[in-house]
Steps between C-alpha positions, in 0.01 A plus 500: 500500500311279705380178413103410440436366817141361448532173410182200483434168373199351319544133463847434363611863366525784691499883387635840597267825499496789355213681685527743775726825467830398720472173278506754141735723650783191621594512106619828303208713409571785204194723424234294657253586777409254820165543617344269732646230370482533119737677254406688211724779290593819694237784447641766349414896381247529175291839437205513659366869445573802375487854630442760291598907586348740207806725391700361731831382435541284750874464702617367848255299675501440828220289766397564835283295715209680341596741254703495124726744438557641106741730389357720250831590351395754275245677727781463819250394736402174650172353437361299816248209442350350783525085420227397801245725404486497032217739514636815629693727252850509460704806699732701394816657702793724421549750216779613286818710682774439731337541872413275684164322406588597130676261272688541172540180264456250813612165388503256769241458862513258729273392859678366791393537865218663408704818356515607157780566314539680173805516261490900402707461241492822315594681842785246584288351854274258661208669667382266753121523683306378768161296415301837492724623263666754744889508383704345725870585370691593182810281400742658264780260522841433640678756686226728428232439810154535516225707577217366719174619713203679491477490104693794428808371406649595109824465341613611177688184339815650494687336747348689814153450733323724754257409773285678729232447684650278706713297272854553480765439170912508516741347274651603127638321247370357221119408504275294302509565136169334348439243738251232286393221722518380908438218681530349891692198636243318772739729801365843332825623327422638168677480175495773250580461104680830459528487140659812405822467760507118404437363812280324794442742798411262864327724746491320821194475685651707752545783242862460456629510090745343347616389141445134466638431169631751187658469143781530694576111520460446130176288541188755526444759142152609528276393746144477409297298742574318905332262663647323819422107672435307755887493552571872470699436157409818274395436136613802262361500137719666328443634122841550382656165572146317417505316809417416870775579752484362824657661790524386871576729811920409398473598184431390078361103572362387165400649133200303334451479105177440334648477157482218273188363676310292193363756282597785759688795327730746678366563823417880612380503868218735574429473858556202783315378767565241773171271550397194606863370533631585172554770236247676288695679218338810252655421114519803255659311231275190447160701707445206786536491835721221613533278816798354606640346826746653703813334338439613143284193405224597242166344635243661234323799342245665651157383278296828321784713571573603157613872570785680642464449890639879637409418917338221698387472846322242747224503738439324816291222272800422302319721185745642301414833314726611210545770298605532119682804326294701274127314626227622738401142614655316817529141503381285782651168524399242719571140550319326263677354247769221600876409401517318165713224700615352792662210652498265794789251549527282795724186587327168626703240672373086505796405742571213313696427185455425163109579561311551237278741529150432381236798418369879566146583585381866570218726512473791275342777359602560168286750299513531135846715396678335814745198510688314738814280418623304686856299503624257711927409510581192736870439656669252792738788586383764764354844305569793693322821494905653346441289225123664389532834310292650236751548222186697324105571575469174343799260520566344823876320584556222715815371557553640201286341302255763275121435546475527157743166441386159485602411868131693572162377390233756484125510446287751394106559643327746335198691602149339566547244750496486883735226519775298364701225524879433399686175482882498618720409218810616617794192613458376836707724796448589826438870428240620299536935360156604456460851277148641431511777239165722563431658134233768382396780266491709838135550478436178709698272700540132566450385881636179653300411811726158604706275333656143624783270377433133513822253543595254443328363188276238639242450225270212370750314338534311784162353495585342134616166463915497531487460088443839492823633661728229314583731202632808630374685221145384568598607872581846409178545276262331749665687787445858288101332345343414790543857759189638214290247627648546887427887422138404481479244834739629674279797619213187639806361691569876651162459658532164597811540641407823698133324586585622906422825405125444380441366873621836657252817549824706491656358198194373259340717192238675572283277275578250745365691831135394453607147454686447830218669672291255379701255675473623824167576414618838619217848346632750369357839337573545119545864552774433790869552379711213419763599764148483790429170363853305470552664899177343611575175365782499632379503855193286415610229727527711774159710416353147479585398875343817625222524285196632710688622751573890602824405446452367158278788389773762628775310340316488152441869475836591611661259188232692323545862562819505687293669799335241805201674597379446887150267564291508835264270560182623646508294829735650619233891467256328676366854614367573169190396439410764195739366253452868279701649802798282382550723213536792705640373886663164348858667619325593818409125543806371416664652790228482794295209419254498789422130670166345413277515809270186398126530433223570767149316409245839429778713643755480168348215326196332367449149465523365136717749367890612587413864478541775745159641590650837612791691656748368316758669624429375854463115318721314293400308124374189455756260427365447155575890416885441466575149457670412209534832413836727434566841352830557286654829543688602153677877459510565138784699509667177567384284205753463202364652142238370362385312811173663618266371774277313287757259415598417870099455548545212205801326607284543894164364340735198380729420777268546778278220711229463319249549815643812607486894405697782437483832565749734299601785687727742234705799729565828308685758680265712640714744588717696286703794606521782238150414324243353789632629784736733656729483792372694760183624374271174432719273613680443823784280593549303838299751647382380856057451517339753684401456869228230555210597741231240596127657397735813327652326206340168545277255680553153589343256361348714215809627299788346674581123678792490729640194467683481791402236785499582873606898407498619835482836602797679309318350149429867413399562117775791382709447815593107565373407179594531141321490172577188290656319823239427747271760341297422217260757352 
């Protein structure tokens, strides 16, 4: 057991915590559940539905992925009902006889790998079928083979199979004689009850049979259920001794009795099944259907099961489906009802002495019919995990000390409170035993969120005059009187204590995120998330230094969105004098921005005004067409949820200089593959331009500018020249 390793201070006393799962699970943990942090009774099976059959006796059950399988015992056929899809009718398969696809009194079926298997046992086999239902082979038992392909394989039950049609059959000796239940270890070996010859057939999941156990060692009388575990240990009910045996590939291992459980009578197994890493146990005799761990230990009674359980199964939810003798209804059970009780017992070390330890706080949920109790036992000498056992579901020993005895002191907080508060009375020692005993009427559950021990004792008594501590009585009473009033300060001194943590955007309540901000006198959107806002003011010292910069723009988005968009200023498309052609060439631009030439007076200019009097293409802007301007180019695609362009256009009409403007500039792919174009057809990849011819294809000076200086005579449009280089068009 490892120790609780998370260990602070406040002030004078310092505590150990009880709050994130590999703290919970350093103690001993019996029938609780650890998630994320908090610990509440383990969930456990409680009817949920039922499923009714109209004069249908229902037997076996067995679950696919999609499908439940029901025997209809007295109709020998299987009824199919498809679980993902409740609306379409139930199917029916099989009919009465003895070939293959017929049945006669089946008693047992069972899914694995996909394959179906059913128990014939009327006609001494086990049919087995592919999904579709197409028979797959015929087991009739040890030393008898098996018949197998094409769906035409019989055999007569009396100690002999045929095949054809591709399958094949050998072997005699003595087959199956009213073989009642099956079931798989996780390696695909199956074990069959064969209850007539009185013993467990293994057929290897490379076909081979054998005789894994038999009356023969004295142990097994008449097997009526199997189930196998995680382990590959092989559970046998067996009617005639009342009892569980337990056998292991070497042989007998263990026999479990249910008897003399409370008000249990005589116990008459039913059926078995391994689930959920323990034992779920069919009772004729007292009509419940039991669950108990995998040494014998009774956990608890199934709740509404009130009937004799005859077969169970699982699905791949964890939904358990049972079936009762003489009823056409199939329970499902689900998990949600809880254990009526739990524990949690951990060991918390002050390394010191003689320390006495001073009080418990925790968090809680305790709805009404729940409980917690909790009890505390203190000791100078070492208390090892050897020395903890549960002597009951309820009695915990120490060093041999009962939890019941007066060595303990226990508390008990009932339901309708979120929190509580506990006050170490125990002697002073350097170890402290902790036990938490989790109680309910199963219908709800108690849940501990975090709990912390205080040591050592360090309370207000020491800010009363020395005449209080004289009298060691009045000591002991004032030392025990005033932790009810430190109960009710001692939270203000929390907050005092951990004041950092209002000053960090990482660590502060979101009530306090507004409040910092105002501090840096730092905007931010109410409908932004908390996480966007603590991350911004985080970096609001840097956002500050570069405010009104590109930089500092580009920077603020990116904290924003998680994407940094890309900003060109518009001196630097000083070709463009028609700023509506941004929206459409801006890319264009970007890449061959095209010198300013300067302004000619009459020529590309008029006095008194900075606009271009024509051929703009040949002239470039006035200077006051793109100063101070930019254009911020945002894909969508790229913007987290929730973020849309408007927003960016906020934070932009906030962080910008106020004398200059914007121009946003959203991309959407223009081009998709599969819906608005099509390779090949419309669209064309790295294909080279067609031949240029000057007066053919163009002209210069009218539809295309070489921008090339002192060309020379080899400057040929389509031959030494290229679109896009020292082309334009």
């Amino acid at each position: 057991m490892r120790k609780i390793l998370k260990q602070c201070e406040i002030m004078d006393t310092k505590f150990q915590v009880l709050a994130k799962k590999e703290d919970w699970e350093s103690g001993i943990i019996s029938h609780l559940e650890i998630e994320e942090g908090s610990v509440q009774l383990e969930p456990v099976h409680a009817k949920k539905d039922d499923m009714v059959f109209p004069d249908v006796i229902p037997g076996g059950v067995a679950a696919g992925d999609e499908r439940l399988y029901v025997i209809d015992a007295a109709g020998d056929r299987i009824i199919i009902h498809e679980l993902s899809v409740p609306c379409v009718p139930d199917r029916v398969f099989g009919s009465p006889g003895n070939q293959p696809y017929q049945f006669k009194n089946p008693a047992a079926i069972a899914v694995y790998d996909e394959l179906l298997y059913v128990a014939d046992t009327g006609n001494n086999r086990i049919q087995v079928f592919y999904p579709d239902l197409t028979l797959k082979t015929i087991w009739y038992g040890c030393g008898t083979g098996s018949g197998s392909g094409g769906g035409s394989s019989s055999g007569d039950g009396s100690g002999s199979g045929s095949g054809s049609g591709g399958g094949s059959s050998s072997g005699s000796g003595s087959g199956f004689d009213s073989p009642c239940d099956l079931a798989f270890d996780q390696e695909g070996n199956a074990f069959v009850a064969d209850k007539g010859n009185k013993r467990i057939v293994r057929i290897g999941n490379d076909g081979s049979e054998s005789v894994f156990c038999s009356n023969k060692d004295g142990k097994l009388s008449d097997p009526a259920a199997v189930t196998v575990d995680d382990n590959g240990l092989v559970y046998i009910a067996d009617a005639g001794t009342k009892s569980i045996l337990v056998y292991s590939d070497t042989g007998f291992y263990a026999e479990l009795h249910l008897d003399n459980y409370g008000t249990l009578k005589a116990f008459e197994p039913t059926c078995l099944m391994y689930h959920d890493r323990g034992l779920f146990v069919g009772d004729a005799r007292n009509s419940r259907l039991h669950r108990i761990d995998l040494t014998g230990n009774y956990e608890f009674a199934v709740r509404d099961v009130t009937q004799t359980p005859y077969r169970l199964t699982a699905d791949n939810n964890g939904n358990l489906y049972v079936s009762f003798i003489d009823s056409e209804r199939l329970f499902v059970l689900s998990k949600i009802a809880f254990r009526k009780s739990g524990y949690y017992c951990g060991i918390f070390d002050a390394k010191q002495n003689n320390c006495q330890w001073h009080r418990i706080l925790f968090d809680a949920d305790l709805p009404a019919r729940s409980s917690l109790v909790i009890s505390t036992f203190t000791s100078d000498d070492p208390i090892l995990p050897d020395s903890l056992s549960l002597s009951s579901s309820s009695t915990l020993n120490l060093n041999g000390v009962d939890s019941s005895g007066d060595e303990w002191d226990s508390m008990t907080f009932t339901g309708g409170f979120a929190a509580g508060d506990m006050l170490v009375q125990n002697p002073a020692g350097r170890y402290l035993a902790l036990k938490i005993g989790f109680e309910s009427d199963s219908t709800v559950s108690p849940l501990m969120r975090n709990l912390r021990v205080y040591y050592p004792r360090d309370t207000y008594l020491k800010y009363l005059p020395a005449i209080y501590q004289q009298d060691t009585d009045s000591r002991d009473f004032l030392s025990r009187f005033l932790p009810i009033i430190e109960s009710v300060m001692l939270t203000i001194e929390d907050k005092i204590a951990n004041s950092s943590r209002y000053y960090s955007p990482l660590a502060a309540p979101d009530e306090f995120i507004p409040w910092l901000a105002a501090w840096l006198d730092f905007a931010l959107d109410d409908k932004w998330s908390d996480d966007k806002k603590r991350k911004l003011i985080l970096h609001a010292v840097s956002l500050y230094k570069e405010r009104g910069t590109q930089e500092g723009l580009l920077d603020y988005i990116e904290i924003y969105s998680g994407y940094r968009p890309a900003i060109i200023e518009l001196f630097k498309l000083r070709a463009a004098s028609n700023m509506e052609m941004l929206s459409h060439h801006v890319i264009s631009f970007a890449r061959h921005s095209i010198p300013l030439r300067g302004y000619v007076l009459n020529e590309s200019a008029v006095i008194g005004s900075s606009t271009v009097a024509d051929e703009w293409e040949l002239h470039g802007p006035g200077f006051a067409d793109y100063a101070h301007r930019f254009i911020i180019f945002l894909y969508p695609v790229h913007l987290g949820d929730g973020i849309t362009q408007r927003t960016i256009q906020t934070i932009l009409d906030r962080e910008k200089p106020a004398h200059t403007q914007y121009f946003c500039c959203a991309i959407e792919p223009m081009m998709r593959v599969g819906e608005q174009s099509m390779v090949g057809l419309d669209t064309i990849i790295a294909k080279d331009p067609d031949e240029l011819v000057v007066g053919t294809s163009f002209t210069i000076g009218e539809d295309s500018i070489i921008n090339r200086k002192n060309a020379g005579t080899d400057f040929i449009a389509g031959k030494g020249s290229n679109i896009g280089t020292n082309v334009i068009t």
